[in-house]
N, C-alpha and C positions, 0 to 999 in steps of 0.2 A: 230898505223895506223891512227887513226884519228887526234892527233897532228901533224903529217907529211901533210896531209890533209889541217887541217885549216893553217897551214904554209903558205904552199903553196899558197891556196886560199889570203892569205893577203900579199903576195910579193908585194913590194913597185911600182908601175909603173907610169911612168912620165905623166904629163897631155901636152897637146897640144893645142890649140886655140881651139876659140869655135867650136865647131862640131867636136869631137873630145874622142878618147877612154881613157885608164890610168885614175889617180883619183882612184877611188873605184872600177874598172873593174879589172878585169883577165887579159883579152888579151887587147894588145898595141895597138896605131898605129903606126907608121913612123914618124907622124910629132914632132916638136920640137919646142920651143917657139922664136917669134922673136927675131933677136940679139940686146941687150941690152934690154932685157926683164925676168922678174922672177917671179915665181908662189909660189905659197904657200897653200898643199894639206893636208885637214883637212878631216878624214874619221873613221867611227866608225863601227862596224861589230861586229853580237849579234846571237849566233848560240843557239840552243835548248839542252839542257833545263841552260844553261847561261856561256856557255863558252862565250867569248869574243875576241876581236883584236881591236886595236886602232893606228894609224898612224897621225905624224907631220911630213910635206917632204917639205922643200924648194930647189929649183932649177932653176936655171938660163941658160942663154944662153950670153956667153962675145960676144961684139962688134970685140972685137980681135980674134976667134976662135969660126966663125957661123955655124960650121957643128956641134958644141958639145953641147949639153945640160947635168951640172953638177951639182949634189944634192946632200944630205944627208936626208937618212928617221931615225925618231925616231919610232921604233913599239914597244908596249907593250902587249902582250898574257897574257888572264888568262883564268883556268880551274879548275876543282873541286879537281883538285892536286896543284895549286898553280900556279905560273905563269914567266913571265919575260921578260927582256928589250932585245930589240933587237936596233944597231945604224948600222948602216955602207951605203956607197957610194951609189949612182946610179946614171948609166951615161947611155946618149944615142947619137949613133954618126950616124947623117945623111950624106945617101950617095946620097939622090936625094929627093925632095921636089914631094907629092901626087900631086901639080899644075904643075909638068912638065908630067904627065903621070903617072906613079903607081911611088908609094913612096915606099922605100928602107932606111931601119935604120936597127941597132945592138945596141940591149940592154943590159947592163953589170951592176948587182946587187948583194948587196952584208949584209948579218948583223951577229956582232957578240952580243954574250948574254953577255949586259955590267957588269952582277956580275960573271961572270966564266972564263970569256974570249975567249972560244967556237965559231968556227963558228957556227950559226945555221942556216943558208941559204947564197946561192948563184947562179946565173944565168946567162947564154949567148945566147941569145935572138934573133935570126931573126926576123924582124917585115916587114909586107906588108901590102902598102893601094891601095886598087884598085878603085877612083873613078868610080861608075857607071854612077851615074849622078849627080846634083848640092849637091841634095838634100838628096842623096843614096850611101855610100861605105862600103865596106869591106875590115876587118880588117882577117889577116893573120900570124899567130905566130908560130915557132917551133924553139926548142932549147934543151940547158942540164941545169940540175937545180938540185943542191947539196941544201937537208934537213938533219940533225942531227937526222937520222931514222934509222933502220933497214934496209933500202933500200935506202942509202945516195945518188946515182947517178940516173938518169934516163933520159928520154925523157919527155920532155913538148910539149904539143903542144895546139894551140885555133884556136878558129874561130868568129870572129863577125860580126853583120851588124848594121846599123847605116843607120837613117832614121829621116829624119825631118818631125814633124806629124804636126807643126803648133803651134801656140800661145809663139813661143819662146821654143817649145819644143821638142824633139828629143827621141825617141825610140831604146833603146840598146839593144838586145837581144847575147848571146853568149854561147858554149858550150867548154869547155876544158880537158885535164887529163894529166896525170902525169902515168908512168907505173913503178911498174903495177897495175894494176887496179884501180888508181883515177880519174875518172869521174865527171864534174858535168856540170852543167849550170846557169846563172842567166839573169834577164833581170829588164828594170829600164825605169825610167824615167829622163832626161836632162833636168833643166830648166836654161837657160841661157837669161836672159832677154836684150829686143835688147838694153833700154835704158842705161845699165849696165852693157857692155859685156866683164867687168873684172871677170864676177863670174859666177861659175856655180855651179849650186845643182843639187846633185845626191838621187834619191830614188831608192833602189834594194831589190829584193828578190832571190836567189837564193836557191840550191840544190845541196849535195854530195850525189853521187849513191853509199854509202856502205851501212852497213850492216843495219843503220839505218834511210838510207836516209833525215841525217841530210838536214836542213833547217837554212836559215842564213839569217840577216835582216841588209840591209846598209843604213847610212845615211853619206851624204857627202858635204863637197862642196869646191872649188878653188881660189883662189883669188891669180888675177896676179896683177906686180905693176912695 
């Protein structure tokens, strides 16, 4: 249960411009990076008492094919039983940009365990942003999501909001799960500086509501080029 769990929790998700979800988040947004534009998502996650999760995710978006943003994540899991690689694709296909009105994407991911050759995750991903206001949106997620568990298929689902507090900085708060019964939440801080606004660092803390209401510590950050 709780491998299926931290899984889940470290699904690869695509980062977007500044003010923006994926990175070290759960839930997604819509957006996708501009065309002829590539990012490069460095993220580490520290659960109690020292399981782990680590991700390297480059992806881009071709000049030729501007609705697609395409990548590959490298994730590595470890736990007090040992651990493992995980590689495979992630893509995301925009069907409308958050600046024309609410945003509309489909997110498609994917990893196998590069010593077994095993799927160990996979995902199909509705994603919605709903500007509220410049400085305020929500993020909207539901889909199906294949784990190497006991309960290999399920529903996914999240919620986030996104809020600019000031000094370059940004407040993420979000709750999601997986059925049946994975629950959690995490919330963080975005520092994207204006002078430097190729990069963005993540600090998070979140929570799984099982049995031991795991706790989990992220540090992250993005760089596009």
């Amino acid at each position: 249960m709780f491998l299926g769990a931290l899984l889940w929790v470290a699904v690869g998700v695509l980062a977007g411009p500044a003010l923006a979800a994926g990175g070290a988040h759960v839930v997604d947004d819509s957006e996708i990076e501009p065309p002829g534009t590539c990012h490069l998502e460095l993220w580490v996650s520290r659960f109690n008492p020292g399981d782990g999760y680590a991700n390297v995710g480059p992806a881009c978006t071709a000049l030729k094919v501007p609705w697609l943003q395409f990548g590959v994540a490298y994730q590595h899991y470890w736990d007090e039983a040992g651990g493992g690689p995980l590689i495979g694709p992630q893509m995301k296909v925009s069907f409308q940009q958050a600046s024309e009105g609410v945003g509309f994407a489909l997110g498609l991911n994917a990893g196998v365990n590069a010593r077994t050759g095993e799927l160990g995750l996979a995902s199909l991903t509705a994603l919605v942003t709903v500007p509220v206001t410049e400085k305020f949106r929500i993020n909207l997620n539901a889909g199906w999501s294949y784990l190497n568990t006991d309960n290999p298929t399920a529903l996914f689902w999240g919620g986030q909001v996104e809020v600019v507090v000031g000094w370059d900085v940004s407040l993420m708060m979000e709750v999601f799960g997986r059925q049946p019964g994975v629950i959690g939440n995490q919330m963080g801080l975005r520092y994207t500086p204006a002078a430097h606004p190729r990069f963005d660092f993540d600090l998070l803390v979140g929570t799984l509501f099982d049995q031991d209401s795991t706790k989990f510590f992220t540090m992250g950050v993005t760089v596009r080029f």
